[in-house]
N, C-alpha and C positions, 0 to 999 in steps of 0.2 A: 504494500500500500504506500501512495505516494506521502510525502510530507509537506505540511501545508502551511502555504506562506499567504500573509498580508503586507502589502506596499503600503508606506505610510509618506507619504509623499505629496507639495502641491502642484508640481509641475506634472502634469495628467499626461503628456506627451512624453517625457522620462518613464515614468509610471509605465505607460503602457507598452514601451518599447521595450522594459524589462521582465513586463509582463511578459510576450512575447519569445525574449530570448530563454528565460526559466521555465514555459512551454515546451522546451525544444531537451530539456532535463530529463533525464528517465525515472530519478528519484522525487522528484520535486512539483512542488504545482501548487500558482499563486489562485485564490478562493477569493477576496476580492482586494479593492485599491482604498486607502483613505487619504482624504488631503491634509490631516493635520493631526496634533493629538486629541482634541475634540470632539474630532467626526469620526476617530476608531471610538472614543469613550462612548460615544451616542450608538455604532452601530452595535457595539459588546450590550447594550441596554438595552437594542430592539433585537434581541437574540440571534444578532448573525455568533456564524461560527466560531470560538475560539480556536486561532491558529496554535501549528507547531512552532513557527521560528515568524517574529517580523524585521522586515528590513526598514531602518527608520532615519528618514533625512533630518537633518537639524535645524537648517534654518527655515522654517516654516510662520508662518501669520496663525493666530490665535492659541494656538497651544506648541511650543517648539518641539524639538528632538528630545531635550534634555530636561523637560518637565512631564513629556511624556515617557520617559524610559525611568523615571522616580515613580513616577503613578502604576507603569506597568510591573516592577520590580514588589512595590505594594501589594495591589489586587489582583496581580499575575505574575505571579516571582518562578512558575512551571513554563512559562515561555519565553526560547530563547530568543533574545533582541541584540540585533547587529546593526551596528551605524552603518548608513552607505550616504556619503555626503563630498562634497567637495572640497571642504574643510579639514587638512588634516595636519592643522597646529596643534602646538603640546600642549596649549590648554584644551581645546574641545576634546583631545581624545582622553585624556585623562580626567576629565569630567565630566565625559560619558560613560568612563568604564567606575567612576567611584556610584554614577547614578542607579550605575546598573547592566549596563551594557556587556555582553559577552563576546563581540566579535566587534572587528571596524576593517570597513573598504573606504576604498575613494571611487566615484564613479566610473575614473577611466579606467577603473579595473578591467582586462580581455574577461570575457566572457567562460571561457575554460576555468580562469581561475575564481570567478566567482561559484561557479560547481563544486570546484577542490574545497573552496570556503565554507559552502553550506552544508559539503559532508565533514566536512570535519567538527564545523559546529555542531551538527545532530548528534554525532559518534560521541564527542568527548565533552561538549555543554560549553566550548571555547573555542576562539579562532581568532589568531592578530598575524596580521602578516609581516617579516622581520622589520619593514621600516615602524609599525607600531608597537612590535616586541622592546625595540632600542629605547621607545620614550616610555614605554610602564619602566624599564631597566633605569634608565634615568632620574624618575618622578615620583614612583612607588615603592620601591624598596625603603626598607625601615632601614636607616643606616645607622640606625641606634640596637641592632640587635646583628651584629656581623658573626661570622661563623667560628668563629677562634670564642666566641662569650658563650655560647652552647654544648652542652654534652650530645654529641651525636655518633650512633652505632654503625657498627662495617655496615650492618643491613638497610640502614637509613641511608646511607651514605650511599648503598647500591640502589637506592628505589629513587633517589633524587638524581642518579646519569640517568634512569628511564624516566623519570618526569618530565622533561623538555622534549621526547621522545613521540611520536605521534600515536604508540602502541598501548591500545587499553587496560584497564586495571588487569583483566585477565590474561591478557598477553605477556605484563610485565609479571604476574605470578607467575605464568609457565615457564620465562626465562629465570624468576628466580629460584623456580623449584620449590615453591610454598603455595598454598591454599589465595585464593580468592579474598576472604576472609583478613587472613595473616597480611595481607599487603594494605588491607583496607586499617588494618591496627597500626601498623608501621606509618600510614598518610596522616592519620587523627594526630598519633604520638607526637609529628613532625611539625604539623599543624599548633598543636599548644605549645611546640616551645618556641616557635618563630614567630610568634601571633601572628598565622595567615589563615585563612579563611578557607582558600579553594585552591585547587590546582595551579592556576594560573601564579598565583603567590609564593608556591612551593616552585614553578619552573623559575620566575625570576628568580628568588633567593638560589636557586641552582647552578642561573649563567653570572649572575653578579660574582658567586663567589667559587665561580671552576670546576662546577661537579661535570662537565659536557662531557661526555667521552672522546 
């Protein structure tokens, strides 16, 4: 079954021309377009469907990018929302990604690689492409918690080279030769002692401090 996207977009002619190219997807398939974050809050009220993933422009008239991905994180913290905007200074993308946001393009993105992006968002609940990877690396990392001030285990140590990895919790248990389970303890563990939250948090703290393979 395909995965289903909502445009949140005012430029109706954008909108629809990506409608179109995400048509051409074999996973994917857009359900309908909104012009702003208003007009997605009103149709979520007149029971259109809740999508899987929306793609969400920023600068928009009445309700923006970045007041709608606060609102959607709120009363829909289960769908994942990706900037696509033209915008890709280090402040919007870092205050889209604190608002809420789990992936960011820029429009000129080729069309293949916007595919690459939505599966990898579906698969793993994130997607930054290296030029966005550099400014979370930048802007988010805690530099008040570096890796010499933490107790961290060979096994943690080995689950953070596969974090930055594109390979799922279960993939990264089979190469460690542990449970499912066991890798999901080792993420929590890692999680409270670097105060991160998500994956994403655990890869930066990964590349900032040399775990890449």
């Amino acid at each position: 079954m395909k995965k289903t996207i909502v445009l949140v977009d005012d430029h109706i002619l954008i909108a629809k021309a990506l409608e179109g190219i995400i048509g051409n997807f074999a996973d994917f398939k857009v359900i309908y377009i909104a012009e702003n974050g208003k007009d997605l809050i009103q149709k979520f009220e007149q029971n259109s469907k809740i999508p899987d993933i929306i793609l969400l422009d920023i600068s928009m008239p009445i309700m923006d990018g970045f007041e709608t991905v606060q609102w959607l994180k709120k009363h829909h913290p289960e769908i994942k929302v990706m900037a696509l905007s033209m915008q890709g200074d280090d402040a919007s993308v870092i205050r889209m990604i604190r608002n809420g946001a789990k992936g960011y393009l820029l429009k000129n993105t080729h069309p293949k690689d916007l595919e690459t992006a939505l599966i990898n968002l579906d698969r793993d609940g994130f997607f930054y492409p290296e030029w966005a990877s550099k400014i979370i690396m930048s802007n988010l990392t805690d530099k008040n918690t570096p890796e010499n001030t933490v107790r961290i285990s060979d096994r943690e140590r080995e689950l953070l080279r596969y974090i930055i990895t594109e390979l799922s919790y279960k993939e990264i248990a089979d190469r460690m030769k542990c449970s499912p389970r066991t890798v999901e303890t080792y993420r929590d563990q890692l999680c409270d002692k670097l105060g991160v939250k998500t994956r994403v948090g655990l890869a930066v703290f990964a590349l900032k401090n040399g775990f890449a393979e």
